[in-house]
CHARMM internal coordinates of N, CA and C (Angstrom, degrees):
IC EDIT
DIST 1 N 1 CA 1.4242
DIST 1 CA 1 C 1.5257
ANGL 1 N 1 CA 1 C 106.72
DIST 1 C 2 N 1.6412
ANGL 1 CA 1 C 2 N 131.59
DIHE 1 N 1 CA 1 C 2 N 130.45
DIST 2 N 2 CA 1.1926
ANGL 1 C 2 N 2 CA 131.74
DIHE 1 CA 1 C 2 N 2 CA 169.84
DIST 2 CA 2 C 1.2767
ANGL 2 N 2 CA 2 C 97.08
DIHE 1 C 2 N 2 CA 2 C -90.48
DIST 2 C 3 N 1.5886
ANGL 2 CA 2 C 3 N 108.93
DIHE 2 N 2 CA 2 C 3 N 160.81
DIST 3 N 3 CA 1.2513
ANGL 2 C 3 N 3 CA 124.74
DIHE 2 CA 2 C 3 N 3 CA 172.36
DIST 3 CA 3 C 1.2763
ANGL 3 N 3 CA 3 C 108.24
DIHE 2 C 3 N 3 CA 3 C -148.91
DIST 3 C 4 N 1.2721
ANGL 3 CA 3 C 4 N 140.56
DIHE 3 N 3 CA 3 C 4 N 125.04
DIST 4 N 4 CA 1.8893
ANGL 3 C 4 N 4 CA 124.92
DIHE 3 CA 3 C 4 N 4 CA -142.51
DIST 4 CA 4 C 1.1157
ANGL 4 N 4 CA 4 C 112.39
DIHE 3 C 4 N 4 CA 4 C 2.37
DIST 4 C 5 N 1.1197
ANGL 4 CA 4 C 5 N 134.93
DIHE 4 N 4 CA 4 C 5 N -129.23
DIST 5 N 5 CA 1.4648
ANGL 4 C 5 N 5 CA 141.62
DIHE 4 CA 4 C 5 N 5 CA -173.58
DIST 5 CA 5 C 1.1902
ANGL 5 N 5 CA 5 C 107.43
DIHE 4 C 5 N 5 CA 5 C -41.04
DIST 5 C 6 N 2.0187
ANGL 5 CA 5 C 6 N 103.96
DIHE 5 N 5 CA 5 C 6 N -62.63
DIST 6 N 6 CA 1.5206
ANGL 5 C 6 N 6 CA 101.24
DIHE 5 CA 5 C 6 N 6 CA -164.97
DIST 6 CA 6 C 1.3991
ANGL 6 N 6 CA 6 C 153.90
DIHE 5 C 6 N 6 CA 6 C -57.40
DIST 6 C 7 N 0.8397
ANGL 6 CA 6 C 7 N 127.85
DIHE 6 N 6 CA 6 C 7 N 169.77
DIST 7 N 7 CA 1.9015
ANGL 6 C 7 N 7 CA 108.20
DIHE 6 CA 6 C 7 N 7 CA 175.13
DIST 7 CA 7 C 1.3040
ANGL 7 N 7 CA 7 C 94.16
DIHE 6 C 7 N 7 CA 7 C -154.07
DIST 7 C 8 N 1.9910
ANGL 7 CA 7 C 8 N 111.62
DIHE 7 N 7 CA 7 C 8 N 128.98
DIST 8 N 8 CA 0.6991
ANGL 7 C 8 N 8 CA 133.08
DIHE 7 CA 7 C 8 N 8 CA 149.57
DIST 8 CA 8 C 1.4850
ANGL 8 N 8 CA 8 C 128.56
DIHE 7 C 8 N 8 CA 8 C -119.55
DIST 8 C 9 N 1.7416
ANGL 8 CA 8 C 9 N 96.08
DIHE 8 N 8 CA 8 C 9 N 174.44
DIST 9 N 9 CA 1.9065
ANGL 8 C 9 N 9 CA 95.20
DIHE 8 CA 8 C 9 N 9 CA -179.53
DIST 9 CA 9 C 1.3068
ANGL 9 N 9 CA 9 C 102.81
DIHE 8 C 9 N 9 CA 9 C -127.01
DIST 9 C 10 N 1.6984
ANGL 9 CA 9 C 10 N 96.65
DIHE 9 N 9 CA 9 C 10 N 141.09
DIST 10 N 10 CA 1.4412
ANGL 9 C 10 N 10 CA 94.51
DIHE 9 CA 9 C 10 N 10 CA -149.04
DIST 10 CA 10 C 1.6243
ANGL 10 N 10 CA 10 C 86.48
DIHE 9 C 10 N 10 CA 10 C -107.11
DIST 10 C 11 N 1.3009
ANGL 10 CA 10 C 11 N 119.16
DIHE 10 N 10 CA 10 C 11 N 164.26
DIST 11 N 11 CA 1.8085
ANGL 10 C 11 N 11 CA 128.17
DIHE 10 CA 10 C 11 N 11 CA -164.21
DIST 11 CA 11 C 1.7838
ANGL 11 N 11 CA 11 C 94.61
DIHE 10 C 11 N 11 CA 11 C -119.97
DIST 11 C 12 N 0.9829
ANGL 11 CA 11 C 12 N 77.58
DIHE 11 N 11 CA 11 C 12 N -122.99
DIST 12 N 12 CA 1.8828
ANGL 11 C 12 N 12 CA 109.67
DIHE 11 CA 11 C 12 N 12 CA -146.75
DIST 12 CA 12 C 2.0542
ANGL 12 N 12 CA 12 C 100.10
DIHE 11 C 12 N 12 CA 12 C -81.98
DIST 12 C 13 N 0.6847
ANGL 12 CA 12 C 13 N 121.15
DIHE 12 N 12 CA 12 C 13 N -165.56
DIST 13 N 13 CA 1.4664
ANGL 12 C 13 N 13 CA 131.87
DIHE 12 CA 12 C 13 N 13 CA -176.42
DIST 13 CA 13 C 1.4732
ANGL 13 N 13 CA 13 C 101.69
DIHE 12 C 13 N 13 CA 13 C -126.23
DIST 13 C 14 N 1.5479
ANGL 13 CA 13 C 14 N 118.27
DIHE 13 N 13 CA 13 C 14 N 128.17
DIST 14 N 14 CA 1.5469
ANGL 13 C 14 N 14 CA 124.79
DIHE 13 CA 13 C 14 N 14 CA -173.13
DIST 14 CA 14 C 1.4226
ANGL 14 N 14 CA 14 C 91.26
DIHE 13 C 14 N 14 CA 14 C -74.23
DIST 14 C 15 N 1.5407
ANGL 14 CA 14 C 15 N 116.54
DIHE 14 N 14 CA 14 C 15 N 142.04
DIST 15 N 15 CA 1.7429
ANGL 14 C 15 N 15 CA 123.08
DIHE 14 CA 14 C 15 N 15 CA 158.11
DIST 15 CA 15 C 1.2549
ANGL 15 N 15 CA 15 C 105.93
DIHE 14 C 15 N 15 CA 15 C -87.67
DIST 15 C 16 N 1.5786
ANGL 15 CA 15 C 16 N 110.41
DIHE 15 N 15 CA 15 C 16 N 133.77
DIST 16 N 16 CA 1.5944
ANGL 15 C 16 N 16 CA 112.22
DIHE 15 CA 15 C 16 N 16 CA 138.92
DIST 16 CA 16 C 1.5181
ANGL 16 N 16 CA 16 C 144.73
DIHE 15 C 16 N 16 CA 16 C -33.59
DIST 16 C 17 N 1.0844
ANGL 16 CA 16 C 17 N 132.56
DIHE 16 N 16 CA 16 C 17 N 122.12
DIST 17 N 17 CA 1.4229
ANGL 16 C 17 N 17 CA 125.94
DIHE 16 CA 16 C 17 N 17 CA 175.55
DIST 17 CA 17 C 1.1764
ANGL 17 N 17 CA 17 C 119.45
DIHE 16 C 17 N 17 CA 17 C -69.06
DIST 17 C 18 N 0.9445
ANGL 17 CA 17 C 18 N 140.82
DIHE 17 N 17 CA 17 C 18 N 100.41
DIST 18 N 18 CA 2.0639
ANGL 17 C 18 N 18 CA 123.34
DIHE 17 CA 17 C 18 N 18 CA 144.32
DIST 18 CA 18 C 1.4141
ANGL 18 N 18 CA 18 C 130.85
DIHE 17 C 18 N 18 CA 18 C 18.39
DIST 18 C 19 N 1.9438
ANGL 18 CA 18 C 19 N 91.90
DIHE 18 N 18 CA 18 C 19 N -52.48
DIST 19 N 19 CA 1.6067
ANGL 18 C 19 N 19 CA 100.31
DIHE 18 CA 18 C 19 N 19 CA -173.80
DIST 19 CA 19 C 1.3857
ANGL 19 N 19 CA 19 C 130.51
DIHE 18 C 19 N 19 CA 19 C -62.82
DIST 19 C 20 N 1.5714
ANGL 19 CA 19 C 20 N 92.51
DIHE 19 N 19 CA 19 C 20 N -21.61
DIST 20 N 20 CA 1.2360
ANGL 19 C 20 N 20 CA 89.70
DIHE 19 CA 19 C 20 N 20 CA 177.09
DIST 20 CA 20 C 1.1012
ANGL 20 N 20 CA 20 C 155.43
DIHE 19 C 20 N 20 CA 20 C -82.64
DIST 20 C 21 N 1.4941
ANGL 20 CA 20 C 21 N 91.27
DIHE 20 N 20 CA 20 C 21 N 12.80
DIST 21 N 21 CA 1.7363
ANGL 20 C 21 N 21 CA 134.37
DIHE 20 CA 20 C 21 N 21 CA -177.52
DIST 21 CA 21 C 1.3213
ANGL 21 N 21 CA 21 C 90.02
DIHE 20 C 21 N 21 CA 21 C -94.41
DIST 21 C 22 N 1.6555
ANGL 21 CA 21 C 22 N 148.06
DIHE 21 N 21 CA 21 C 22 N -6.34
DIST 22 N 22 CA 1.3284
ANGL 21 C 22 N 22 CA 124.97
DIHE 21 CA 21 C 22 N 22 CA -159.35
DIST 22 CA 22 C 1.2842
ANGL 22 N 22 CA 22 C 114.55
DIHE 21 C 22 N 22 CA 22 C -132.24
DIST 22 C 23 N 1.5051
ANGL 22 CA 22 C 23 N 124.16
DIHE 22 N 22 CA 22 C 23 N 122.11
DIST 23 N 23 CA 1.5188
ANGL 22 C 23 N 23 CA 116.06
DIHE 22 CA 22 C 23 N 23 CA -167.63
DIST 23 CA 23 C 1.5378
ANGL 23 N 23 CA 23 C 99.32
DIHE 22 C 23 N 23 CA 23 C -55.73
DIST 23 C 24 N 1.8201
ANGL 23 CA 23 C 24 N 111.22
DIHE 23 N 23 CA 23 C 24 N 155.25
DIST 24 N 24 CA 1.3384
ANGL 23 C 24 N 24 CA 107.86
DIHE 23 CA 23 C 24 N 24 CA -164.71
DIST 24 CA 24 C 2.0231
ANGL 24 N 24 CA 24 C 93.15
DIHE 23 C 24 N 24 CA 24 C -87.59
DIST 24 C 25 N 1.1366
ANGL 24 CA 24 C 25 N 120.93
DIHE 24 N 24 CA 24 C 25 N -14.49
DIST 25 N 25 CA 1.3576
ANGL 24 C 25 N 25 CA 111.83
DIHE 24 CA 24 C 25 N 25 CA 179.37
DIST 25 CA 25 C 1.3843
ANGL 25 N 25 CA 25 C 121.87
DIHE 24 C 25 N 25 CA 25 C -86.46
DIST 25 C 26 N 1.2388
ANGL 25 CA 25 C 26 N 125.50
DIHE 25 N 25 CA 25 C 26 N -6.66
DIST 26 N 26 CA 1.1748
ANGL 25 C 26 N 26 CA 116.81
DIHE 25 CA 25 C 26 N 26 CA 174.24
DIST 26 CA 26 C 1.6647
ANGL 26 N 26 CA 26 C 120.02
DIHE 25 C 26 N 26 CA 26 C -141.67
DIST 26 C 27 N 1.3840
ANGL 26 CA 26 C 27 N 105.11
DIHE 26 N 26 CA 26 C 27 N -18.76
DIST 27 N 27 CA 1.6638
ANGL 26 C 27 N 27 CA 103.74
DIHE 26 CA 26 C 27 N 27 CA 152.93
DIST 27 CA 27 C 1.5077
ANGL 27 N 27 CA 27 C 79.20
DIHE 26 C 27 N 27 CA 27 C 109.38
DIST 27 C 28 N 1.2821
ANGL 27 CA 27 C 28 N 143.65
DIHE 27 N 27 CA 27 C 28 N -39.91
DIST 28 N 28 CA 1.4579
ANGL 27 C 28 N 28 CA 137.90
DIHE 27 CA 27 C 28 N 28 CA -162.92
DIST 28 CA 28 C 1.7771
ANGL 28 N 28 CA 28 C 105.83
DIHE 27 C 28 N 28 CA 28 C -61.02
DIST 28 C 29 N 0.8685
ANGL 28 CA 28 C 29 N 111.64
DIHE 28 N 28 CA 28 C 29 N 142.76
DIST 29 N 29 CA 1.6246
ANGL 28 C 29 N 29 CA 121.55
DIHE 28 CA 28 C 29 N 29 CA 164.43
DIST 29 CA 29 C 1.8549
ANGL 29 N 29 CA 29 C 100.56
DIHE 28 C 29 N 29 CA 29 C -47.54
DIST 29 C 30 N 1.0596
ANGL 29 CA 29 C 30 N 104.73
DIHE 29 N 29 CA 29 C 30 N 137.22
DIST 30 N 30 CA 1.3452
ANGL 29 C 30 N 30 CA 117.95
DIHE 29 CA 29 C 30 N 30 CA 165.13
DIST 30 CA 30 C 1.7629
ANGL 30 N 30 CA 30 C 124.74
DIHE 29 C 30 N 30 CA 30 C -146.93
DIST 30 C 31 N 1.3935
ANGL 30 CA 30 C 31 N 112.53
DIHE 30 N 30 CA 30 C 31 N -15.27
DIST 31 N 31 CA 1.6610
ANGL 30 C 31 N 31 CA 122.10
DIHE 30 CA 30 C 31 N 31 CA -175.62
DIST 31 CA 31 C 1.4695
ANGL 31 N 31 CA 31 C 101.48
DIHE 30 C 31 N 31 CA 31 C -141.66
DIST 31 C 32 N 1.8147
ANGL 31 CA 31 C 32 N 123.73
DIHE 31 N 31 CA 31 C 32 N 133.52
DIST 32 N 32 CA 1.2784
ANGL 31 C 32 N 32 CA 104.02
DIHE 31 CA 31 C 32 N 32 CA 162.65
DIST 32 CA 32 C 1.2622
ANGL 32 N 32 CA 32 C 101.39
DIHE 31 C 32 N 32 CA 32 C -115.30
DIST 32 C 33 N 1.1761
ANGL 32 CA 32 C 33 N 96.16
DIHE 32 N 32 CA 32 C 33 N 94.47
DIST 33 N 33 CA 1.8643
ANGL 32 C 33 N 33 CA 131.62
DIHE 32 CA 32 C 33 N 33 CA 154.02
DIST 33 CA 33 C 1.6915
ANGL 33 N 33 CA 33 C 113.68
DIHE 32 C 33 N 33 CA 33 C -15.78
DIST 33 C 34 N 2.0087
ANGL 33 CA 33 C 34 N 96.00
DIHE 33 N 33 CA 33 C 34 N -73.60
DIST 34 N 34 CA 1.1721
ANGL 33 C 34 N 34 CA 96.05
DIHE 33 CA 33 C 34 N 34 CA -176.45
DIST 34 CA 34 C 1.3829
ANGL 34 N 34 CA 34 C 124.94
DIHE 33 C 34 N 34 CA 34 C -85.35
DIST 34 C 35 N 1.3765
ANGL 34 CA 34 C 35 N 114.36
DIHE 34 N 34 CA 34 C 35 N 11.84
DIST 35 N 35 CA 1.5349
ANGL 34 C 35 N 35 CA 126.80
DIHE 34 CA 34 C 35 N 35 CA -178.64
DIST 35 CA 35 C 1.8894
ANGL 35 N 35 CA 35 C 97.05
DIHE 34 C 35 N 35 CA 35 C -75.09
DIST 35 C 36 N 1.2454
ANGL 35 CA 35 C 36 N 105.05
DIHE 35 N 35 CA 35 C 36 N -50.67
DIST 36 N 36 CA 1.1513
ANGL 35 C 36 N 36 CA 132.69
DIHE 35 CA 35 C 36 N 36 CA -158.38
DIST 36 CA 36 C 1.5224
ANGL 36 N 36 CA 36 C 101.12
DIHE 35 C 36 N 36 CA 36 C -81.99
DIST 36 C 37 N 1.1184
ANGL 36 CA 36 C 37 N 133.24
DIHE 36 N 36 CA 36 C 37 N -32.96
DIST 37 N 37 CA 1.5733
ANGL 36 C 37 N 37 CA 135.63
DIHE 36 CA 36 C 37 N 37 CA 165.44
DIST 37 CA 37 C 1.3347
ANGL 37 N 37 CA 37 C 105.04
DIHE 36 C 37 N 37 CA 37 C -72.14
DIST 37 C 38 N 1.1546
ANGL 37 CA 37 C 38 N 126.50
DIHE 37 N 37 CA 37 C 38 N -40.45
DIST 38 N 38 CA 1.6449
ANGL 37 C 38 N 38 CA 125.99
DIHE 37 CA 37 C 38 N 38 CA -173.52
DIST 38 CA 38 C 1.4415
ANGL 38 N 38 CA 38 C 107.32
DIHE 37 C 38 N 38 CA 38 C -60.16
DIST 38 C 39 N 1.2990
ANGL 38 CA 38 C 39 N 101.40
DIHE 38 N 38 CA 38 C 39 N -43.66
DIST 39 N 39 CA 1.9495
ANGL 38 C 39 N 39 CA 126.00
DIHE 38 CA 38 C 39 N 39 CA 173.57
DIST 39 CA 39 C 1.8601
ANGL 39 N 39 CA 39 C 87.24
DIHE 38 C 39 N 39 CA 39 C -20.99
DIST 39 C 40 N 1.6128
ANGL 39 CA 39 C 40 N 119.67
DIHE 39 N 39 CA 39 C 40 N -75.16
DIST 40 N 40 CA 1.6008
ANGL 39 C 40 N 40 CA 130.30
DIHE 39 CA 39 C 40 N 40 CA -168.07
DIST 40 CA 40 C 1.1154
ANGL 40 N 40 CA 40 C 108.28
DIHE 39 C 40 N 40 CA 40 C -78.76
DIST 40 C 41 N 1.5515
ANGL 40 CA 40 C 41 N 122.67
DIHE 40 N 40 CA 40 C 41 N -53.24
DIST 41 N 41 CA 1.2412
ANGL 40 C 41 N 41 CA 123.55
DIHE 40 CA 40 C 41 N 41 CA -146.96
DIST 41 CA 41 C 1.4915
ANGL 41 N 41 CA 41 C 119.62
DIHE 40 C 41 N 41 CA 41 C -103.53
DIST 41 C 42 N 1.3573
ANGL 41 CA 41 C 42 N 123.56
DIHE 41 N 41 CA 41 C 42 N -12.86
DIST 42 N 42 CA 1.6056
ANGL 41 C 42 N 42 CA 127.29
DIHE 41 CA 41 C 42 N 42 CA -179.79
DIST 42 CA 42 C 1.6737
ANGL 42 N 42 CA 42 C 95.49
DIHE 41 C 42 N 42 CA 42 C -51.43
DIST 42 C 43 N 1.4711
ANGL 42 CA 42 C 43 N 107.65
DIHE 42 N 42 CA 42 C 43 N 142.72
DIST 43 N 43 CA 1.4001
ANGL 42 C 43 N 43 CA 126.91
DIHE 42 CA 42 C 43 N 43 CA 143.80
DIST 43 CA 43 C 1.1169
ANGL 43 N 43 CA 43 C 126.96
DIHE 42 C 43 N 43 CA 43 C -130.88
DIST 43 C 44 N 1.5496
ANGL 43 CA 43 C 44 N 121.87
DIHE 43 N 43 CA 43 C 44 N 97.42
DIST 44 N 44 CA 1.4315
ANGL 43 C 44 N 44 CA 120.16
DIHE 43 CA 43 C 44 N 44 CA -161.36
DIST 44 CA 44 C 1.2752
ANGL 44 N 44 CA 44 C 116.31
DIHE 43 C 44 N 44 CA 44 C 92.18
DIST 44 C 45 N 1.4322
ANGL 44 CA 44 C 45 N 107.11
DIHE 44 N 44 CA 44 C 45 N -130.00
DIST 45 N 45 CA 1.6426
ANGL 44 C 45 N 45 CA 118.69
DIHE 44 CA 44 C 45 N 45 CA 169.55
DIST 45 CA 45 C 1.9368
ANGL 45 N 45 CA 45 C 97.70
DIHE 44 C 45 N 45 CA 45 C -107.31
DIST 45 C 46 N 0.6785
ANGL 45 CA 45 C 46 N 130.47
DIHE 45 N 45 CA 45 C 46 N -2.52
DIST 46 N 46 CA 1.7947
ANGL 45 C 46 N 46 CA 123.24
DIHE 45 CA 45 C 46 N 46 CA 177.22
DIST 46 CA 46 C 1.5884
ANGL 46 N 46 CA 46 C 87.00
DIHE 45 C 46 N 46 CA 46 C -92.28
DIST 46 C 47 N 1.6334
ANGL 46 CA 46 C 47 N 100.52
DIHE 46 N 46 CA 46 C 47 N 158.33
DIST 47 N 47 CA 1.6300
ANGL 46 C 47 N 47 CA 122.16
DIHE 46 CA 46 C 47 N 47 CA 179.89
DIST 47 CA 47 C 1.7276
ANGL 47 N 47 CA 47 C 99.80
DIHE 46 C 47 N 47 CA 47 C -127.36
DIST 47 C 48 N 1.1320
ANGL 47 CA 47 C 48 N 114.82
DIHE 47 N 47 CA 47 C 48 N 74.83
DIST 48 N 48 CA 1.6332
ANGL 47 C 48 N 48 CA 133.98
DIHE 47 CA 47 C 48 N 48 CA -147.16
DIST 48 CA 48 C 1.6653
ANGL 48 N 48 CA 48 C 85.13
DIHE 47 C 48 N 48 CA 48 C -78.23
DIST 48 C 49 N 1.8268
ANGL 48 CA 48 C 49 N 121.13
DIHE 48 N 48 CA 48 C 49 N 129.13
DIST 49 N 49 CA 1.0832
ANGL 48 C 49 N 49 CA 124.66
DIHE 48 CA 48 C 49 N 49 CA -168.06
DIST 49 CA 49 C 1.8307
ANGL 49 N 49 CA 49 C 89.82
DIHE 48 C 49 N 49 CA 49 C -113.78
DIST 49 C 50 N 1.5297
ANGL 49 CA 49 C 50 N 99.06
DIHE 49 N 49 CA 49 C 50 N -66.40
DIST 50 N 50 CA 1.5769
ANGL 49 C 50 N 50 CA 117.43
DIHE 49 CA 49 C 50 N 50 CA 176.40
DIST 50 CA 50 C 1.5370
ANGL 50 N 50 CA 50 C 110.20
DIHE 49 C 50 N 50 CA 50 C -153.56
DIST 50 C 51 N 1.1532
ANGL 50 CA 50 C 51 N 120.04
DIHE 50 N 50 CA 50 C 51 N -176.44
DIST 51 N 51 CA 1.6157
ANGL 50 C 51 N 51 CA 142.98
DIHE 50 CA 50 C 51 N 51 CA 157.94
DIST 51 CA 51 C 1.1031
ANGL 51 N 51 CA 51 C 131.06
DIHE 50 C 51 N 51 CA 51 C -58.49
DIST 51 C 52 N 0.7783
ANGL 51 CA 51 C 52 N 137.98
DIHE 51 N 51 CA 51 C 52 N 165.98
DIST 52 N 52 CA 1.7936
ANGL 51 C 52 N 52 CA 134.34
DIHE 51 CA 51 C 52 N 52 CA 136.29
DIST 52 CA 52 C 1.7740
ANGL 52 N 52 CA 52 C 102.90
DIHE 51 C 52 N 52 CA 52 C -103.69
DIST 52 C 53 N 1.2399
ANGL 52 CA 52 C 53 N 107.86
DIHE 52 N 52 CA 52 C 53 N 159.87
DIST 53 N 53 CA 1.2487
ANGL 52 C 53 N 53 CA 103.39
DIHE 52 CA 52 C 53 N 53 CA 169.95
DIST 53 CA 53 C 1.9354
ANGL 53 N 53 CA 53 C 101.68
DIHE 52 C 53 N 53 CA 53 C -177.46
DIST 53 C 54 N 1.1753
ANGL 53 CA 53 C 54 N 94.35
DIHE 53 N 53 CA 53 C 54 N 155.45
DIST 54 N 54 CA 1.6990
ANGL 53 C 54 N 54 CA 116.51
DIHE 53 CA 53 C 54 N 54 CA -175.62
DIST 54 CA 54 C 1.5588
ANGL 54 N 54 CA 54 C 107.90
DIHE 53 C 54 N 54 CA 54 C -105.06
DIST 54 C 55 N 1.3992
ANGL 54 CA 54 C 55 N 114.29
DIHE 54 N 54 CA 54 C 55 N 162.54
DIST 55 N 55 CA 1.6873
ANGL 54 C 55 N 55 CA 103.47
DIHE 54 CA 54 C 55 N 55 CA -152.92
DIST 55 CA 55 C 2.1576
ANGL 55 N 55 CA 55 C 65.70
DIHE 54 C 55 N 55 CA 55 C -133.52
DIST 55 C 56 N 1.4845
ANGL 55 CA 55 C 56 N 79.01
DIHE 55 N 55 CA 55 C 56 N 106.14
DIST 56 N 56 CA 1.6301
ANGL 55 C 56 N 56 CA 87.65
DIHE 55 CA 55 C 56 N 56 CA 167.83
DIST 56 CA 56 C 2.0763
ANGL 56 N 56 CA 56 C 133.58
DIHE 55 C 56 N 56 CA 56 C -98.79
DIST 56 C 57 N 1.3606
ANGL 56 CA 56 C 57 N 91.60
DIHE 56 N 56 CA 56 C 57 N -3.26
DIST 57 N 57 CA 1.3463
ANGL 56 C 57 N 57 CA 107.58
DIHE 56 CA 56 C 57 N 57 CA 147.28
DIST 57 CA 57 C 1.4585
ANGL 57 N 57 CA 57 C 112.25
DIHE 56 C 57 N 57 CA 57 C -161.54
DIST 57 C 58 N 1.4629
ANGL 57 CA 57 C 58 N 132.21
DIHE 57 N 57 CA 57 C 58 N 134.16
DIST 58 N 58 CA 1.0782
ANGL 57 C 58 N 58 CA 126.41
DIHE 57 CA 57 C 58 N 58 CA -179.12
DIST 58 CA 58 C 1.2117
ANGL 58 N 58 CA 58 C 109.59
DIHE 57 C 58 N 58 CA 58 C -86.40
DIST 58 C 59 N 1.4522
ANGL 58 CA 58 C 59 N 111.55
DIHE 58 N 58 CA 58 C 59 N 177.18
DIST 59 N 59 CA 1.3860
ANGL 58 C 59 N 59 CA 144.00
DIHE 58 CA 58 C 59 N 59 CA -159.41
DIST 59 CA 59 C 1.1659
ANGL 59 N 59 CA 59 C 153.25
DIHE 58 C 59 N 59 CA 59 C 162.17
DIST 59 C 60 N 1.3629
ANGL 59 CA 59 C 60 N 129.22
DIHE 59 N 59 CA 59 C 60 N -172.09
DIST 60 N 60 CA 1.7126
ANGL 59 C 60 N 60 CA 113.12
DIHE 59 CA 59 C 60 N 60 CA 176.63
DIST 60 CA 60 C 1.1427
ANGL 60 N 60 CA 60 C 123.17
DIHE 59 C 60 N 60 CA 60 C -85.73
DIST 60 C 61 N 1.1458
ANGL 60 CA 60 C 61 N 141.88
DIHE 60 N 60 CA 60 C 61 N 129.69
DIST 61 N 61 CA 1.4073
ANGL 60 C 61 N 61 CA 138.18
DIHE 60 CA 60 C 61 N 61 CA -166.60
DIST 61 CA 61 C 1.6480
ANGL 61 N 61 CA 61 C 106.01
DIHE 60 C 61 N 61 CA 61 C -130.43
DIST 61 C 62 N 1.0958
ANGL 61 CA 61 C 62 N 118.19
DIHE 61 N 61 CA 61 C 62 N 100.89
DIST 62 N 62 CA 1.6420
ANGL 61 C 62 N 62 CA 126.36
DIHE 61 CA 61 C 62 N 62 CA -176.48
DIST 62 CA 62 C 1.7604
ANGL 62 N 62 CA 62 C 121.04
DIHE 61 C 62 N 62 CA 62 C -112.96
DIST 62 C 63 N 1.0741
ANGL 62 CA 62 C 63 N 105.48
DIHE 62 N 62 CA 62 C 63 N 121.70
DIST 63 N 63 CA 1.6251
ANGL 62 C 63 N 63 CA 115.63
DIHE 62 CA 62 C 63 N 63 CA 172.68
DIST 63 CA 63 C 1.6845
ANGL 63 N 63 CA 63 C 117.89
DIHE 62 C 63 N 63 CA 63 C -18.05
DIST 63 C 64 N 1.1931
ANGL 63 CA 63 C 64 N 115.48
DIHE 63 N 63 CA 63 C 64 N 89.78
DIST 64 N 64 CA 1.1459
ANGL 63 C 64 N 64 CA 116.89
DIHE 63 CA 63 C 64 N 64 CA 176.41
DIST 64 CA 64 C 1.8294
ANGL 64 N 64 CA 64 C 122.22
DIHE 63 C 64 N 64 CA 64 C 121.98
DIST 64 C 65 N 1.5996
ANGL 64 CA 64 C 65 N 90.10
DIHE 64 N 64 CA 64 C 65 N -21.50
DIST 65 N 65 CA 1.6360
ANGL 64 C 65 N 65 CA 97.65
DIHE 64 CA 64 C 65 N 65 CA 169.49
DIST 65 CA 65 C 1.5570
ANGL 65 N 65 CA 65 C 125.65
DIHE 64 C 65 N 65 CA 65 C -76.29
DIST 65 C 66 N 1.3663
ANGL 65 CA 65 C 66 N 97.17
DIHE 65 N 65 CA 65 C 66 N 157.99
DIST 66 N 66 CA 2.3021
ANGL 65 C 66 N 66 CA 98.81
DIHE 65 CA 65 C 66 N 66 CA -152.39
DIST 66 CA 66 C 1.3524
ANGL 66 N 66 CA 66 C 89.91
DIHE 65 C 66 N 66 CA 66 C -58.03
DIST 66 C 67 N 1.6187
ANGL 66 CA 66 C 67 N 109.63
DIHE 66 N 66 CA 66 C 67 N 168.89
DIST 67 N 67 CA 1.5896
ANGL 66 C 67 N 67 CA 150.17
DIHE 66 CA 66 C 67 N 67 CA 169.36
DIST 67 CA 67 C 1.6849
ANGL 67 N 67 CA 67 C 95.19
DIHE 66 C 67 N 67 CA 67 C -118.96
DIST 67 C 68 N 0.9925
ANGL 67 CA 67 C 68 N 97.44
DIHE 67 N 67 CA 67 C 68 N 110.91
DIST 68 N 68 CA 1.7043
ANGL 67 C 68 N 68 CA 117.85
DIHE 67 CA 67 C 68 N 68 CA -177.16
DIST 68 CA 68 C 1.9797
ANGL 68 N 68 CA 68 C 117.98
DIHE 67 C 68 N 68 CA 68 C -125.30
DIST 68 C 69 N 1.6369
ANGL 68 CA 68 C 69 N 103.62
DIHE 68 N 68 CA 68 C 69 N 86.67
DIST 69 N 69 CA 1.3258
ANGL 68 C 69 N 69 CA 93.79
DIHE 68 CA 68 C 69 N 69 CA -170.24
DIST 69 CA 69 C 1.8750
ANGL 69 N 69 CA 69 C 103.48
DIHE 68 C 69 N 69 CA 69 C -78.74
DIST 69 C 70 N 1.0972
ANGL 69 CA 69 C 70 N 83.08
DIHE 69 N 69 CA 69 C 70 N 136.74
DIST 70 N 70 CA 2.2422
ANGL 69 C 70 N 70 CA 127.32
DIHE 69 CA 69 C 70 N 70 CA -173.13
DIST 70 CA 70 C 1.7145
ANGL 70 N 70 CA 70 C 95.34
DIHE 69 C 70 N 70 CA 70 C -71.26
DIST 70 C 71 N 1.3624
ANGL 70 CA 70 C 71 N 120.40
DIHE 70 N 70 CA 70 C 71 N 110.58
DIST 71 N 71 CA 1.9069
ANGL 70 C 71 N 71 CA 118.20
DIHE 70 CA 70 C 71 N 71 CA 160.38
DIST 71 CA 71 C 1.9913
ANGL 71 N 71 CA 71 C 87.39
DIHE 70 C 71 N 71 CA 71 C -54.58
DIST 71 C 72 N 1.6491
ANGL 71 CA 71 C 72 N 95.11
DIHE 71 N 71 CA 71 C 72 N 151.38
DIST 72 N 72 CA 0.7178
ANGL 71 C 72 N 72 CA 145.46
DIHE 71 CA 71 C 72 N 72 CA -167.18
DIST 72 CA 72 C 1.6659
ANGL 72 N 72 CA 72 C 110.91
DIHE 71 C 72 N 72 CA 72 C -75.41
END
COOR INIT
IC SEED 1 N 1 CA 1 C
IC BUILD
């Protein structure tokens, strides 16, 4: 994928944690986080947060310049 100058390759789909369903002081469930992210973000059966991705040539990347997906 270019992005002004840059070009990267984008991987895998980031997972959600658990934890973040869990107050940090006592370990018990207290928020469902990912109930509540799925609310926007489910596609399908994945609960799509972000990417991973590698920056395979760097560059300038400025507010408003194209997103150009790269053949493979």
């Amino acid at each position: 994928m270019q992005l002004g100058e840059a070009i990267v390759r984008v991987g895998a789909l980031v997972p959600r944690c658990v934890v973040t369903t869990l107050d940090p002081n006592t370990g018990r469930p207290d928020f469902p986080t990912l109930d509540v992210l799925a609310t926007y973000r489910k596609r399908e059966q994945e609960l799509v947060f972000g990417v991973y991705a590698d920056v395979a040539r760097p560059g300038t990347i400025r507010v408003g310049d194209p997103v150009t997906v790269l053949d493979a």
